[in-house]
N, C-alpha and C positions, 0 to 999 in steps of 0.2 A: 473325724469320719468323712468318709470320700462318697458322697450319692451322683445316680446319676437326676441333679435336680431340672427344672424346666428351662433353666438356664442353657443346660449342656445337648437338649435337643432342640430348640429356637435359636434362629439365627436375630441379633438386634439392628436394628438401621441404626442408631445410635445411644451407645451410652454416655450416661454424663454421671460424673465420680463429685460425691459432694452435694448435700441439700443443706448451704447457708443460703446466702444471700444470691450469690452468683449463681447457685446451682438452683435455686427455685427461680431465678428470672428467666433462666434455659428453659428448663421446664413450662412455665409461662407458654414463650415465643413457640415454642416445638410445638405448643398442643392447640396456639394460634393458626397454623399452618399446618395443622392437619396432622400430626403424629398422634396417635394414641400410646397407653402403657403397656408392653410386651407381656408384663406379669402383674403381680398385685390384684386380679381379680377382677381386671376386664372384663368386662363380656363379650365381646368382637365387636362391639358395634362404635359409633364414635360418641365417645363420652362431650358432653359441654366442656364448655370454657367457661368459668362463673366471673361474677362481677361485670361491670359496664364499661367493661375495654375496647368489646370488640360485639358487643351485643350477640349474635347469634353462633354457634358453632361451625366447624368448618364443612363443608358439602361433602366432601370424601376424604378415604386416607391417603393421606400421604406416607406416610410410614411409620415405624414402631421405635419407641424407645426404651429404657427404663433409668429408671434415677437412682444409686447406691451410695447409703449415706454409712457412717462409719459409726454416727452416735447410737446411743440408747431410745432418743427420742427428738421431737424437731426443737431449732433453732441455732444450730451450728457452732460455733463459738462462744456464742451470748449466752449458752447453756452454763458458762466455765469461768464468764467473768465476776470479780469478786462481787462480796454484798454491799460493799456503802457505795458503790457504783449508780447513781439514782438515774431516773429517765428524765429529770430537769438539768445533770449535768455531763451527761452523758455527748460523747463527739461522734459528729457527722452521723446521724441517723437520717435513712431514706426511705421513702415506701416500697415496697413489692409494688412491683409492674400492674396493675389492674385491680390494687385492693389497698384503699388508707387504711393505715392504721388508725383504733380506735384511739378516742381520747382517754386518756392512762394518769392517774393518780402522780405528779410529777417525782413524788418520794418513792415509788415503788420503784425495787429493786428493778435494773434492767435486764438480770438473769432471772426475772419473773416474768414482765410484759413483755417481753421480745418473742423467746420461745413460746407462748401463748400466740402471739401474734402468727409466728409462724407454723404454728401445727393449726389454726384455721386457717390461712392460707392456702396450703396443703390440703386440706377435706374440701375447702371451698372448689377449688379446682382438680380435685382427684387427679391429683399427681402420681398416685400408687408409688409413692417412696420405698424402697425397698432397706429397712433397717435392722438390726445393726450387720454392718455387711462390709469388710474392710477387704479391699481391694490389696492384693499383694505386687502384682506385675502387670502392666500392661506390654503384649508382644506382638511381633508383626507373625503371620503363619506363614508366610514365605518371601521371595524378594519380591513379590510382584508387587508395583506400588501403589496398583490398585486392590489390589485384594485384601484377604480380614486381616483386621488388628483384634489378637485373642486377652479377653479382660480375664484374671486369674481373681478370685475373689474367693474368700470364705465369712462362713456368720449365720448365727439362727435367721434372718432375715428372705436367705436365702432356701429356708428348708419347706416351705409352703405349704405348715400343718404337718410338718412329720416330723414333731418335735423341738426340741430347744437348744441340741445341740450343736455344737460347731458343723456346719455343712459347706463342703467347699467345692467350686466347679469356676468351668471354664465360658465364658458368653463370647461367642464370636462378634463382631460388631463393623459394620463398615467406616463408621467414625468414631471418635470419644472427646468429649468437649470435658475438663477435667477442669475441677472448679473447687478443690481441697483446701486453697486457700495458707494461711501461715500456724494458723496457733498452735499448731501440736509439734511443731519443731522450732524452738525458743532456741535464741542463739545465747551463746555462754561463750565470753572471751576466755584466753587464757593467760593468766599473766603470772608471773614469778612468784615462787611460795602458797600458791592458790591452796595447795592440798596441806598447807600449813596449817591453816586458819581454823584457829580452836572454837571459834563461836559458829554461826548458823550462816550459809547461804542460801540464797533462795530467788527463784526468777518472776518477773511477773506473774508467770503463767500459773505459778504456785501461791500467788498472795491471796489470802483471805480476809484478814480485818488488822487496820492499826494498834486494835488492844493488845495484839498478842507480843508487842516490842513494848510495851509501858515498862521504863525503868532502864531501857537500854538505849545503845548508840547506835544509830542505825546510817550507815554511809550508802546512800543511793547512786547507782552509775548510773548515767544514761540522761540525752539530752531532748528524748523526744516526751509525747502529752503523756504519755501513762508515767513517767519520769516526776511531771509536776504536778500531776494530781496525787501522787501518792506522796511525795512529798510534803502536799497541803496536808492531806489526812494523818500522815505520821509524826509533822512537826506539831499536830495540837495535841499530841499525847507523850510524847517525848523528843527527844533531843538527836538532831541531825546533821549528815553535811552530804554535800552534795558535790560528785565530780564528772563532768564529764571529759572526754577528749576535745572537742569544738567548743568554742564559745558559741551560746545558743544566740539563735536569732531572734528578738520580739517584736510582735506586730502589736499598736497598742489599738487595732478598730478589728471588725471582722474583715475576711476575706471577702474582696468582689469579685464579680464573676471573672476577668479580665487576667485577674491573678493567676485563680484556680486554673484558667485553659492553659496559662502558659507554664504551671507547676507542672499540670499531666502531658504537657508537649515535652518538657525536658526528660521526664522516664521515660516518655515512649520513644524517643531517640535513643534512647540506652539501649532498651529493648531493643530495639531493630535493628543496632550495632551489634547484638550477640551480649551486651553488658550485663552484670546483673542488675535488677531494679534496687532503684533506692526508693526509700518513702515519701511521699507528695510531702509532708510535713518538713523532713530535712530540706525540699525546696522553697515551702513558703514560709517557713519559721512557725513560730509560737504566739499565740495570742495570747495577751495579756486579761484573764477574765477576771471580774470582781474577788472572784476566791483565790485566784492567783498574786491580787495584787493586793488582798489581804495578808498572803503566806509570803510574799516580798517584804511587808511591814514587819510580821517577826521574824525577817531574817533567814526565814526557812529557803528564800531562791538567791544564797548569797553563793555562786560556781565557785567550786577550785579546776585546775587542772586537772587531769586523770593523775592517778598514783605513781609512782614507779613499780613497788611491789608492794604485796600482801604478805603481813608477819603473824605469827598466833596467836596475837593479841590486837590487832591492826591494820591499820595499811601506811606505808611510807609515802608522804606529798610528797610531789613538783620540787619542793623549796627547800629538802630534806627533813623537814619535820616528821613528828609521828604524831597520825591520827591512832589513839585506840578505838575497839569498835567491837562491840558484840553482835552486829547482823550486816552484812552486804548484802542488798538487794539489789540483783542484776534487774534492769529498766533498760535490756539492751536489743530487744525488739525480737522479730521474727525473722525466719526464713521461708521460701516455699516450700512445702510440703509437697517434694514431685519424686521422692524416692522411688514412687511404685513406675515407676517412667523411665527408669533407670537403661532397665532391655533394649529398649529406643535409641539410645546413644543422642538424645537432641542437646545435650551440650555441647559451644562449642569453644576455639581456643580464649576465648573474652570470659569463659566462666558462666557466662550468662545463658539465655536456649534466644535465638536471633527470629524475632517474629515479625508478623506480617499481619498489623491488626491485632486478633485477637487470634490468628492462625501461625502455627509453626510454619515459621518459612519454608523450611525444609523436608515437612512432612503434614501436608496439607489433609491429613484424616484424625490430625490431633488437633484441637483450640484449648487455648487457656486463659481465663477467665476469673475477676479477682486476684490476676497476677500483674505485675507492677503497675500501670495505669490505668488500669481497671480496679484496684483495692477498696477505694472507697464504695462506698454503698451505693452510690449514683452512680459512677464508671461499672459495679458489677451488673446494674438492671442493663448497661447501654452494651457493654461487653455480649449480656447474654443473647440481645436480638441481633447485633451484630455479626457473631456465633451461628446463631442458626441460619440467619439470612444466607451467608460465604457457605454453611455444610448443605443447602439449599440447592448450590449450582455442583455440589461434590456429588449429590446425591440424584442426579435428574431421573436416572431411570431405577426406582427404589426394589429392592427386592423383597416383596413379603412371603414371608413363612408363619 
């Protein structure tokens, strides 16, 4: 059903597509600096900024925004990660920009405490999220390069009390900070005899619990941390082998900081060649953690090479051999999720979208955010102020409606 919602008679100073981690730091910095929520139940007046970030609220508006998230409810991704994923073993967690998280039961699922964490978040700072609300296109309305870029969206989220069904309209908006992130588009190689294979495939994105392989063979690809933690968990209940393309890197202490800057210096030169990103991890390799070097002990982190091909009962090794195998579990990462970006045309010959910061080189009314060196939880708080600080000088003389 097509309404005309409040969407489609407000103009936005800016949308931002996405309430995970990136997409609530935006939110944050925006409403630091004086934005309020277009929709969601404003009042017109300027809502607070909660928590002891910035102590008091901002003195006037700067302009309006609104936040469009895709999920059923908050926490982004963490909503979808599997259960024996614990908050003790859980990688690279950071706080929200202006609010620690509580201290959390270390066994409790992380697809419990996160999402919690982040739907207080959210109330604390009346974010007015607008949920579920799945963005289809982002477009420009004409060639002017300064004029609206039109957000195409549908979702009960957007229907504002007039029911549950699908509502779909169009938010004009003078920028869009898009901060969607990877996990809903899982990458699947494809390799010879793929559609052969009599047993089960299945990608991280799809894992649930290691019991459901007790009794079978289970060959994991993939050389990065979701690769070996599921390999820890799958090797104590049954029987594994592991193959990637690379031989993986081990680090046997944590990262220091030294590292870390020159891991996110190498993506963001990718980036800013037009590349696509690779993941900070493929730069600094793997850490070798207690439970890692447990599942070393039984054997569970012994690499082979990648396959040749996949047979119906198998997959053919490097060395000619045949592994049999009842589950491949793709451990082969993500992609950005920028489909809805497409109208844009911001790809360019490198495959990659060529940026400037966290700003499309090319198209200084989009920023991306949580995209190659900004993915981790700490690059997406500093992406977000970053973000808004650059759509700050885009924006000098704002237009409210």
């Amino acid at each position: 059903m097509t309404v005309t919602s409040p969407q489609d008679r407000r103009r936005v100073d800016v949308v931002v597509i996405g309430a995970g981690q990136a997409g609530l730091s935006a939110g944050y910095h925006l409403r630091r600096r004086g934005f309020v929520p277009a929709f969601g139940g404003h009042d017109g007046g300027v809502a607070r900024v909660g928590g002891s970030a910035n102590g008091t609220a901002p003195a006037e508006v700067t302009g309006t925004y609104v936040i469009l998230d895709a999920e059923p409810g908050p926490g982004g991704a963490w909503r979808h990660r599997w259960r024996s994923l614990r908050m003790a073993t859980v990688n690279g967690i950071h706080d929200l920009p202006g609010m620690e998280r509580p201290d959390v039961d270390p066994g409790e699922p992380s697809a419990e405490a996160l999402p919690r964490y982040f739907a207080d978040y959210e109330a604390e700072l009346e974010l007015a999220v607008l949920r579920p609300v799945r963005v289809s296109a982002v477009r420009r309305a004409d060639d002017d390069p300064d004029g609206e870029l039109l957000v195409e969206a549908e979702g009960a989220g957007l229907s504002e009390g007039e029911g549950d069904g699908a509502v779909s309209g169009t938010i004009p908006t003078r920028a869009v900070i898009n901060a969607t992130g990877t996990w809903t588009k899982p990458f699947w190689p494809r390799y010879p005899g793929q559609l052969d294979f009599r047993g089960r495939q299945l990608h991280v994105a799809d894992y649930v619990s290691a019991q459901e392989f007790a009794g079978q063979h289970v060959v994991v690809v993939g050389g990065g941390i979701s690769a070996v933690q599921l390999l820890d968990e799958i090797s104590q209940v049954t029987t594994t082998t592991w193959v990637t393309r690379r031989e993986p890197v081990w680090r046997d202490g944590d990262f220091d900081a030294e590292a870390g800057r020159r891991a996110v210096a190498m993506v963001e030169e990718r980036v800013r060649r037009g590349l696509p990103p690779r993941s900070v991890v493929s730069v600094t390799g793997l850490v070798r953690t207690p439970a890692l070097r447990a599942a070393e002990s039984r054997g569970a982190l012994e690499r082979h090479p990648m396959f040749t091909r996949i047979e119906p009962d198998g997959v053919r090794m490097a060395d000619g051999s045949f592994q049999p195998a009842d589950v491949i579990l793709w451990a082969t990462g993500f992609r950005a999720a920028l489909d809805h970006l497409r109208p844009l045309q911001l790809r360019g010959h490198g495959g990659g979208i060529a940026m400037d910061g966290t700003q499309v080189a090319d198209e200084p009314r989009v920023h991306l955010i949580g995209y190659g060196p900004s993915s981790s939880t700490v690059g997406a708080n500093r992406a977000g102020r970053e973000a808004v600080t650059e759509l700050l000088r885009l924006l000098e003389a704002p237009v409210l409606t």
